[in-house]
N, C-alpha and C positions, 0 to 999 in steps of 0.2 A: 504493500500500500504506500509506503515513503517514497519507495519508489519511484512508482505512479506519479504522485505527487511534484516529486523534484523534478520528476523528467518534462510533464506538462509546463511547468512553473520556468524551467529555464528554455523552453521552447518558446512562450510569452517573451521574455525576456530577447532570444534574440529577434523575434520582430518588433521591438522598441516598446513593446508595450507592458509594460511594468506593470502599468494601472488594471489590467487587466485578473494580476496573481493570483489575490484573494481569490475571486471568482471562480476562477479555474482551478483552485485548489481545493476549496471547497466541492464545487459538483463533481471533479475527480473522484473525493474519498467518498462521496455519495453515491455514486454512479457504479465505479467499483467495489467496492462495497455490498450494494445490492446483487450483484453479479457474481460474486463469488458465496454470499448468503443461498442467491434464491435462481441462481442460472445454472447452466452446465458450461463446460468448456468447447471448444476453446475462447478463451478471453481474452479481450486486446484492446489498445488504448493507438487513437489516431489525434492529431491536429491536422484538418483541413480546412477549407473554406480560401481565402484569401489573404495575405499579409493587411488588408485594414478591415478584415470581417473574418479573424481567425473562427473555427469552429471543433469544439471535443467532439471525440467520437468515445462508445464502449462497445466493442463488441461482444457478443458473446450468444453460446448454440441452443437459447434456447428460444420457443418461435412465440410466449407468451407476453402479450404487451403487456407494457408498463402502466401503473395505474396513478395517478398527482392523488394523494391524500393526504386532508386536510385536519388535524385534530380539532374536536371540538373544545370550544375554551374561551372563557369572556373575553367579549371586547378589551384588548391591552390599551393602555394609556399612548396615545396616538403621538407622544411629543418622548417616549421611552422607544426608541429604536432600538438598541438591543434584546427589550423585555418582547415587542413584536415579531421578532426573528425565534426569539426561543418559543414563543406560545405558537404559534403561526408556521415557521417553515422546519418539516420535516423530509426529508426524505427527497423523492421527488418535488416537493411543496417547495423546500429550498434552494435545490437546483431551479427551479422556475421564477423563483425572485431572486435569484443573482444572475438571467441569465437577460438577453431582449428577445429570445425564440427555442426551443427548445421541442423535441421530438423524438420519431422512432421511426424504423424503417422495418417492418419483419420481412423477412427473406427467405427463400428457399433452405438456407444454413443456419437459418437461428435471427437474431436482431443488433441494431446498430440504436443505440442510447446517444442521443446529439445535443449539445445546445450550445449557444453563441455566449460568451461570457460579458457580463457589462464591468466598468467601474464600482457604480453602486448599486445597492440591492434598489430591488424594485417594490415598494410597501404597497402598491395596490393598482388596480389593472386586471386585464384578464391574462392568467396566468395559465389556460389551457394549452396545452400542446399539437404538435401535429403529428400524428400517428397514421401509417400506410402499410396497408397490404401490398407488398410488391414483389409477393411470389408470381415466377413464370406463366403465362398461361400455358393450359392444358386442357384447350376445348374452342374456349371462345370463337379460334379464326374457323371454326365451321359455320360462322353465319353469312362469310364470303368464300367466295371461288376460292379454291385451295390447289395447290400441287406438289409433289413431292420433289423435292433437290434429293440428287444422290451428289455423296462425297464421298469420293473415292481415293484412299489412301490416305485419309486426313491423319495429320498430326495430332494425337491426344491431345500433347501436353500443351501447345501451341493453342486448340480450343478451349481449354480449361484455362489459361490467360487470357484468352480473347474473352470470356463468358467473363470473367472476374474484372478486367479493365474496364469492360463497353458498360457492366452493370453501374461499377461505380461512379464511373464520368455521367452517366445518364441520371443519378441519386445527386452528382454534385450539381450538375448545371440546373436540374428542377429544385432544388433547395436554393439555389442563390437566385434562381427565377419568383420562387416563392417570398424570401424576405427580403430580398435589395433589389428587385427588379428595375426601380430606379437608374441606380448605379449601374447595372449589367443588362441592357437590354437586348442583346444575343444571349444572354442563356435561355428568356423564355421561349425563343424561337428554336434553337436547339432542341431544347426538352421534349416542348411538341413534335419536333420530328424523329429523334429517338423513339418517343413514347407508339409514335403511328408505328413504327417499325418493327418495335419487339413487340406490339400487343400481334402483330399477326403474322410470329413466327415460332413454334411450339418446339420449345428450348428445352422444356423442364424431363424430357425421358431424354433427350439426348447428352446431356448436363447428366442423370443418373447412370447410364450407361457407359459414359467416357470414364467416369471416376472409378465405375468398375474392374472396365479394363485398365484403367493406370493403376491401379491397386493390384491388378493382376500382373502386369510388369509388363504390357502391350505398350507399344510406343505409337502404334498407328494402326487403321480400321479401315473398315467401310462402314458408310451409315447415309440413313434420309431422314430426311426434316420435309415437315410440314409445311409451306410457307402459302400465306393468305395474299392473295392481288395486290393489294395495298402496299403490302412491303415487297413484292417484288416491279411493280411500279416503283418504288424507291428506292430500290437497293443500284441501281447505277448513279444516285446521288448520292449515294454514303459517304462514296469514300471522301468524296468532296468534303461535306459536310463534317467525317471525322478530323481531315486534314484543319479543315476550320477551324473545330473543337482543339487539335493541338497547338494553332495557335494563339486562342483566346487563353488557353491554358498560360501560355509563357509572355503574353501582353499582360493579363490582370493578374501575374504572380501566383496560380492557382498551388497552394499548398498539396497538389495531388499533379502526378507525372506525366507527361504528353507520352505516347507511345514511344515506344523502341523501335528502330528500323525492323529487326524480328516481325514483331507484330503490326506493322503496315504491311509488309511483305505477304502474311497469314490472311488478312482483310482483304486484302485486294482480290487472293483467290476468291476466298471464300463469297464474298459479296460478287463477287466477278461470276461462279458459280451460279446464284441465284438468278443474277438480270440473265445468263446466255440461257440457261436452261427453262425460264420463263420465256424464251424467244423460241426455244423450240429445239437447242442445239445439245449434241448428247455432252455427256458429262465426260471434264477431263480431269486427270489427277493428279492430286499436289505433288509439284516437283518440286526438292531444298532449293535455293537458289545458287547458281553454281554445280547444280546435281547436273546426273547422268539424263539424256532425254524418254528415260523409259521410267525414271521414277520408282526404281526398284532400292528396297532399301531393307533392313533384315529387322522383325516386328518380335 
C-alpha cells in the first residue's frame, strides 16, 4: 500500500503538480485498499489521462461495480471541514470528494476504479460517478448484415496487444470526450468512431480463444470473426483514424502510449483483412515483415 502510495505521489510530482498529492494519495489507499479487501487479482495501479488532466486508475479481476456509500450521520457543522470529511466521506464517498470525476469501466477481465484528483476536496455537488458496461459484444451485430473475416495464420500474441491497446485508447479518448471535451474536441469524435467499430465486430470468443491457445504455447492460428457492415464500411478508415489517435496521443501528452511500429504493422493487416474481404477478395495471410512470401513459420 506505501507503495502504491509513493509511487502515484511522485508521478504527480513529476508532472509539476504537487497540489494535486493529497488527492491522489488519499483515493490510492482507498481505491487499493478496497481491491485487495473485496477484488480478486490481478491488481494494478495506472496514471493516465493527460499531463494537465492527470487520471488514477485500479485495476483489478473482479467484474463487480463499485458502489459510493454514504454513512448516515447528522448534519456536520458546515464551517468544521475536517469534522465533514470524517462524518461524510468514506470509502468511495471520499474518493468522490477529492476527486472533479471519478468512475468505473467493467470489462471482459474484471474493472478499472478511475478518478481525476483535485487540489481541494469537494464538500458538496453531485458526487455520483460514471460506471460502464464495456464488455465485448456477443450478439448485438446480428441486427445488421454480418460476414465472417477468416484470418489466417494470425499472430496470437500480436492480437492479444492489439485487443489490449485499441480497448484502452478507445476507454481513454471516451473519458476525456466525457469530462474535458472542451479542451479535446477530437477525442469525442474518435470515440464515436471507435465505438461504431467495435460494437459491430464480435471480439469476445475470439479474445477467449486466442488466450487459450497462448496459454497453450500456440504462437499463431487460424480463426473468423464476425464482422457487422458498419464496421466493415469503416475498417478502410481505421487505420487513418488510428494513425490520428497516435498523434493526438503525442500532441496533448497523453499519459498512455501511441503504438509500436509492431502493432501498426498487425492493424494494417488485420483491418486491411476486413475492408478486402468485405469487397469480396479471399483471405490472405499474415506474413512477419521481412518474412518469407509463403508465410510459413513453426506454431
Amino acid at each position: 500500500m506505501q507503495q502504491a502510495r509513493r509511487w502515484a505521489a511522485s508521478v504527480c510530482r513529476e508532472l509539476d503538480r504537487e497540489d494535486l498529492v493529497d488527492a491522489c494519495e488519499l483515493g490510492v489507499s482507498e481505491l487499493v485498499t478496497n481491491a485487495l479487501l473485496h477484488a480478486e487479482p490481478p491488481i494494478a495501479l495506472a496514471v493516465r489521462g493527460t499531463r494537465a488532466h492527470p487520471r488514477i486508475e485500479v485495476f483489478d479481476g473482479s467484474r463487480t461495480p463499485p458502489v459510493l456509500t454514504m454513512p448516515d450521520a447528522p448534519e456536520p457543522d458546515e464551517d468544521d471541514e475536517l469534522g465533514f470529511l470524517m462524518t461524510v466521506g468514506r470509502g468511495l464517498g471520499l474518493v468522490a470528494m477529492n476527486s472533479s470525476s471519478w468512475g468505473a469501466d467493467i470489462t471482459a477481465e474484471g474493472k478499472v476504479v478511475w478518478f481525476e484528483p483535485v487540489p481541494e476536496p469537494r464538500l458538496d455537488g453531485d458526487l455520483e460517478g460514471q460506471v460502464f458496461d464495456v464488455t465485448m459484444t456477443t450478439g448485438e451485430i446480428e441486427r445488421v448484415p454480418t460476414f465472417q473475416v477468416r484470418l489466417h495464420h494470425m499472430p496470437l500474441a500480436q492480437y492479444r496487444d492489439f485487443r489490449r491497446h485499441y480497448s484502452d485508447l478507445r476507454r481513454e479518448v471516451r473519458l476525456l470526450s466525457l469530462a474535458h471535451e472542451d479542451h479535446y474536441p477530437l477525442a469525442r469524435d474518435l470515440s464515436r468512431r471507435f465505438d461504431l467499430f467495435d460494437e459491430h465486430v464480435d471480439n469476445a470468443s475470439l479474445v477467449d480463444t486466442v488466450a487459450s491457445q497462448l496459454a497453450a504455447g500456440r504462437q499463431f492460428g487460424d480463426h473468423q470473426v464476425t464482422v457487422g457492415k458498419p464496421a466493415a464500411d469503416l475498417s478502410h478508415q481505421m487505420q487513418d483514424l488510428l494513425d490520428l489517435a497516435d498523434a493526438f496521443c503525442r500532441s496533448q501528452r497523453l499519459l498512455s502510449l501511441a503504438r509500436s511500429d509492431e502493432q501498426r504493422e498487425f492493424q494494417r493487416w488485420l483491418l486491411g483483412e476486413i475492408s478486402s474481404q468485405a469487397s469480396g477478395s479471399t483471405a490472405a495471410p499474415w506474413r512477419e515483415p521481412g518474412g518469407d512470401s509463403n508465410g510459413a513459420h513453426a506454431s
